[in-house]
N, C-alpha and C positions, 0 to 999 in steps of 0.2 A: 741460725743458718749454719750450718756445718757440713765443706767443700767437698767430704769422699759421698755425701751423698746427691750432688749434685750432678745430671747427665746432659749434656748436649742435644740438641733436639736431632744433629745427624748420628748418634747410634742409635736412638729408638730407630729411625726408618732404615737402618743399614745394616739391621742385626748384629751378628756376630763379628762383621768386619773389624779388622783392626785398624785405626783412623792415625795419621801421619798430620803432622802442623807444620808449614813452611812459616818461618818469622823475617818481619821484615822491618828493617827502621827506616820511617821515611822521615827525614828531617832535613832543613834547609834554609837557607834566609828568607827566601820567600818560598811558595807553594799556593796553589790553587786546582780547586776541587768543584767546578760549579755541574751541578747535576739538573740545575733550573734556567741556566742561561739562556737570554734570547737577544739575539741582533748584535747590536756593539753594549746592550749592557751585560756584561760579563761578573757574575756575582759566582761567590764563592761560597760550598758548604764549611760546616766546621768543624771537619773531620775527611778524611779521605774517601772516594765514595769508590763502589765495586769496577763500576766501567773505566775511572780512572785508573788501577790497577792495573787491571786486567791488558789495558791499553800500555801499559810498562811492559808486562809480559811479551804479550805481543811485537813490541817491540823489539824487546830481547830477543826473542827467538827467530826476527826475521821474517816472522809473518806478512804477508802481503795484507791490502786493507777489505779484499774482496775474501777472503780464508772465511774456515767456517768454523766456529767461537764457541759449539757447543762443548768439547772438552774444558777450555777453559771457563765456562759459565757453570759447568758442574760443581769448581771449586768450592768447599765453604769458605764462608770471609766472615770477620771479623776486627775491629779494632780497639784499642785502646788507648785512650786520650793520656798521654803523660804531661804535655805542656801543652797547651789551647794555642797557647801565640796570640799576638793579636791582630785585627783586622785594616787593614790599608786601604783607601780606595786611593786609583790612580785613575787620572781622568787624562787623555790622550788624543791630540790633535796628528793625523794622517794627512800630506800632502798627497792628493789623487790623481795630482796633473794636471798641465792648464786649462783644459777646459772641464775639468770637473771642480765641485767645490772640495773643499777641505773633508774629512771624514771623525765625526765626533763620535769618541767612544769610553765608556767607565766600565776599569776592570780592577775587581777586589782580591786580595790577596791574602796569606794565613803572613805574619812575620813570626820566624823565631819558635815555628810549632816541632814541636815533636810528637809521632806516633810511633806505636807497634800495630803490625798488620801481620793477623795470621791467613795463612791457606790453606784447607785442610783436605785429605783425600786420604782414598783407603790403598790407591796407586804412589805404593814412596817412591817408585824408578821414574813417576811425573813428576813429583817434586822435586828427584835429583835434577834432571833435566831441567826445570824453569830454574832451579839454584844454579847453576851451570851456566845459564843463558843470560841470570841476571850477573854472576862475575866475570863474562866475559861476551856483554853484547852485540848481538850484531847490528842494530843501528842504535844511535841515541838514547837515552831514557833519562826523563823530564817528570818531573813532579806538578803535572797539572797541564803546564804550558814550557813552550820549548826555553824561555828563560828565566826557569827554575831548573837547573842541576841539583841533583842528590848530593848530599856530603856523607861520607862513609862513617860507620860500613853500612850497606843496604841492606846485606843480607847475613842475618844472624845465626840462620843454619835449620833444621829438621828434625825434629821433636814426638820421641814418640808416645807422644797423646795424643787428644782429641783437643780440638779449637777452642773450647772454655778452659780447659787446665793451662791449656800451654801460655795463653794469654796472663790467665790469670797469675802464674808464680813467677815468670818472666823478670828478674830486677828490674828494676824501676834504670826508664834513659836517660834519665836528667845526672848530665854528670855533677859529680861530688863539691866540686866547688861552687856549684849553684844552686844547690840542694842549701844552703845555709840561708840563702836571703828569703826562699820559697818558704823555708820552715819558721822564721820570725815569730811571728804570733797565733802558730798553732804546732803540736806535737804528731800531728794524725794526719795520715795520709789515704786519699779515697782518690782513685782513680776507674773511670768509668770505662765500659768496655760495651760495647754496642757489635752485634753480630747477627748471623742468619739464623730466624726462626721460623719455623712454621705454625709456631703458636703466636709472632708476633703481634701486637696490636699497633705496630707503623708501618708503613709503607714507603719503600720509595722506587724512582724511577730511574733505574741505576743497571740493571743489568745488558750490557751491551749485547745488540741483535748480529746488528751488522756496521763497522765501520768503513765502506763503500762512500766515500764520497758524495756520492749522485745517490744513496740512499740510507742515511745512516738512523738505524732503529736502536730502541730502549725498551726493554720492559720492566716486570714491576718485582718488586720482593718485600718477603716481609722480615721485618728488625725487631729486635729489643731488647732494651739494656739489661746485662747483669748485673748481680754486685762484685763489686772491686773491692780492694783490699788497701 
């Protein structure tokens, strides 16, 4: 395999454009990503998914929950797995009032994960803009759920490639002094990077329609890993 001949599936469809990568570190004591949740069981993916994102952005910039998501779902997305973290369940008793009963609910968590998360477009003056929005938000932004705050820096800046290079040369986020006990009993370092393909053979349900309250839609995209380095 050899990287200068490898292309992103959005310059084949995009021609000639020149493609722009926003990076993002999402990392935190905890984080959760569930793309599959239902009711009060609250499961997490494991890795960051597109509608969570995208619902950061959103944030950022202030968007109301009724806005309409098509520029942002335009994005390409991408990510790359630097530290997995590992998985928690918290299982969580709700006082509902006296005359209701108690409310039982299990919610799973990433601990300790680190990603990079690129976004890529051929508009760099939208990337400044979400860069912009995510250093200086206009409401909260949360890693999953409202008690998961980000730990800096979020945002690592705009790259001019395309969403496979930029992910891929990116240094590695595990910082240096952690990097020794991960390295123990191996020399070689493979990190996996999972992004938007149109040749994908996965699918998920991850692309946000509408976050509206009273009717919040998802649709589907297709994924698949490249090789990492």
């Amino acid at each position: 395999w050899e990287k200068s001949k490898t292309k992103s599936d959005s310059i084949l469809l995009r021609g000639s454009d020149t493609l722009y990568t926003l990076l993002l570190r999402l990392s935190a004591p905890l984080q959760s990503w569930g793309s599959e949740s239902m009711y009060d069981n609250r499961e997490t993916d494991s890795m960051p998914t597109k509608s969570g994102v995208i619902g950061i952005i959103a944030a950022a910039l202030g968007m109301k929950r009724n806005e309409n998501l098509e520029e942002l779902q335009s994005l390409g997305f991408g990510v790359r797995i630097d530290l997995q973290g590992i998985k928690l369940n918290d299982f969580q008793i709700t006082e509902m009032g006296e005359k209701l009963n108690s409310n039982l609910s299990n919610r799973a968590y990433l601990s300790d994960a680190i990603f990079l998360v690129g976004l890529e477009s051929a508009d760099k003056e939208f990337l400044k803009k979400i860069e912009d929005a995510l250093k200086h938000p206009k409401y909260s932004v949360f890693l999953g759920r409202r008690s998961c705050p980000p730990t800096q820096p979020l945002v690592l800046g705009i790259r001019n490639s395309e969403l496979y290079p930029s992910l891929l040369d990116e240094n590695w986020l595990v910082p240096e002094w952690r990097q020794e006990s991960l390295f123990r009993y191996t020399d070689n370092l493979y990190l996996r990077i999972i992004m938007d393909s149109m040749q994908g053979s996965s699918v998920k349900k991850d692309v946000p329609l509408s976050f509206s309250p009273f009717k919040r839609e998802y649709g589907y995209r297709y994924v698949k890993e490249m090789p990492g380095k």
